[in-house]
Steps between C-alpha positions, in 0.01 A plus 500: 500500500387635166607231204481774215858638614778413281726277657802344309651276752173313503495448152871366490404279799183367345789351241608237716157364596540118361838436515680287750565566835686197557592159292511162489532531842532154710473420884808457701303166637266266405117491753682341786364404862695697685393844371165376541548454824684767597232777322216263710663562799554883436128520405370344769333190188432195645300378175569132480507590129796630526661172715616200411582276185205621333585836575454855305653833509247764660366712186643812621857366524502588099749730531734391705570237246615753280749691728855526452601549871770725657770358197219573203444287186762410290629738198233527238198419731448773687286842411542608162689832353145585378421528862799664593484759256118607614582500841824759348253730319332518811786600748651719262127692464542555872289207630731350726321357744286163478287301745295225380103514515352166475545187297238193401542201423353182339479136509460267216652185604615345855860538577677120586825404680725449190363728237779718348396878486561708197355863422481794259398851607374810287453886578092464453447870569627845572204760651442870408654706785329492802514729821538378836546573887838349452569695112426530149612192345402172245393188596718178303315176496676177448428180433625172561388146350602223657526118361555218691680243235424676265090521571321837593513533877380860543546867487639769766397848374750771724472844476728742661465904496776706388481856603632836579513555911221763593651787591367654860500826652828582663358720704240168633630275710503122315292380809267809540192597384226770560426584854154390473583218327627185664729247344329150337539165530569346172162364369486093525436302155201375491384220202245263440712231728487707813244746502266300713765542814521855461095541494581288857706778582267708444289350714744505803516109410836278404364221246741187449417279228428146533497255249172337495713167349680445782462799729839608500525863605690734309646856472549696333232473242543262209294373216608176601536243786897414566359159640294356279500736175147542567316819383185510700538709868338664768639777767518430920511848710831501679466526834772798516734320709850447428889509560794663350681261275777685369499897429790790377503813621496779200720775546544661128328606316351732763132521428271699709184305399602222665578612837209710750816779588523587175870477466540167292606242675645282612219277507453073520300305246457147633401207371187368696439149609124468524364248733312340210877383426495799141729749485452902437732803429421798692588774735539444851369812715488544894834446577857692353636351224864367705238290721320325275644131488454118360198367731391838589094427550273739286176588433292578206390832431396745219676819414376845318774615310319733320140570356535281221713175649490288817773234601528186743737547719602317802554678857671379787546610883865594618483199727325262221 
């Protein structure tokens, strides 16, 4: 989008850029155990960091520290009328909608059973307009610092988009597109952590990594080792087989790309227990969707969605 057009709501929204978001905001809770262990057992985190009297919060637990729950924070610690008033000028320009985009973080200190969380947040920036598939909208970045008794713990930068729905063709089905054209898969992200199991992929191969510490497998693909914290790895080739561990069968939104009839769906996405003991989420194929079930035996295999992306998927045989 050209950045020479005049646009007025940007330049009353670039007015809010430093000021709070949110003040002297303080945790409902002090680091405790229990949420420790709870979010380690969610995650699947068996880090003996993160275990007994010695024991510290996992890094990306940051913000959960700060969060004020179903009930919210008390009066006068919650997000500012700074804040309040942006996201206003906003909805009343007709950008209604908002999903949120991405968010970082960082670590500056360890997090210990007993340390009392307080934190501050500010509106660090509002974008130009931008255009996307889902609307024309602005992109509102946050962020939070966190202190842990009163000491610099780290940052969590959140940005959200707040836009204008897209408006489609009323005459074009929502689902539909040109004859010759067939619905896509959305792409997977691929970063610096994971992009050596998608060049596996490519290579019709499914790469676990393996600590080289304490050669603990894991997936999916972290910078890290759970176990041991260590950073060096290596990959093992699964050897494709595996059983259903749990799944849900999709039935809305329909979605033609992600069924062969082309009508939507319903379709099951199951997650895989490998037989090198890792789990995967994927599609199971081969059988209808109202047979798949917990224990079902599958088998690896690679699938051509289009020209530009293939998937592992699992298939199974109606008497599997």
């Amino acid at each position: 989008m050209r950045t020479d057009v005049p646009d007025p709501l940007y330049e009353r929204l670039t007015a809010y850029a430093g000021r709070p978001a949110a003040t002297a905001g303080t945790g409902k809770d002090p680091v405790n155990l229990p949420m420790i262990r709870h979010w380690c057992e969610a995650m699947g985190d068996t880090s003996p960091a993160y275990q007994g009297p010695d024991a510290v919060a996992p890094p990306t637990m940051l913000q959960a520290w700060t969060m004020g729950g179903l009930a919210g924070h008390s009066h006068g610690t919650g997000r500012s009328a700074a804040y309040d008033e942006l996201l206003g000028l906003l909805d009343g320009a007709g950008y209604t909608s908002v999903v949120a985009t991405d968010c970082e973080q960082e670590y500056l200190r360890p997090l210990r059973p007993g340390d009392r969380i307080t934190f501050d947040a500010v509106i660090e920036a509002v974008s130009r307009r931008k255009t996307t598939k889902l609307g024309t909208g602005y992109f509102v970045t946050t962020r939070m610092d966190v202190r842990a008794d009163g000491e610099p713990a780290g940052t969590h930068r959140f940005r959200i988009l707040k836009y204008r729905p897209a408006q489609r063709n009323p005459e074009q089905p929502r689902t539909a597109k040109a004859k010759h054209e067939a619905p896509l898969r959305p792409r997977p992200v691929i970063n610096r952590d994971n992009a050596g199991f998608w060049a596996g992929v490519a290579e019709h191969r499914l790469l676990i990594q393996r600590c080289t510490g304490c050669a603990t497998l894991r997936f999916p693909w972290l910078p890290g080792c759970n176990a041991c914290a260590g950073q060096e790895w290596d990959t093992v080739e699964a050897s494709g087989e595996g059983t259903v561990f749990s799944h849900v069968v999709m039935h809305h939104p329909s979605f033609p790309a992600f069924d062969p009839s082309g009508e939507g769906g319903p379709y099951a996405v199951a997650l895989i227990e490998l037989a090198e003991g890792v789990r995967i989420v994927a599609n199971v194929v081969g059988v209808p969707y109202d047979k798949v079930r917990v224990g079902l035996p599958v088998r690896l295999e690679f699938l051509r969605t289009d020209p530009d992306l293939e998937l592992p998927v699992f298939r199974a045989s109606e008497g599997g």
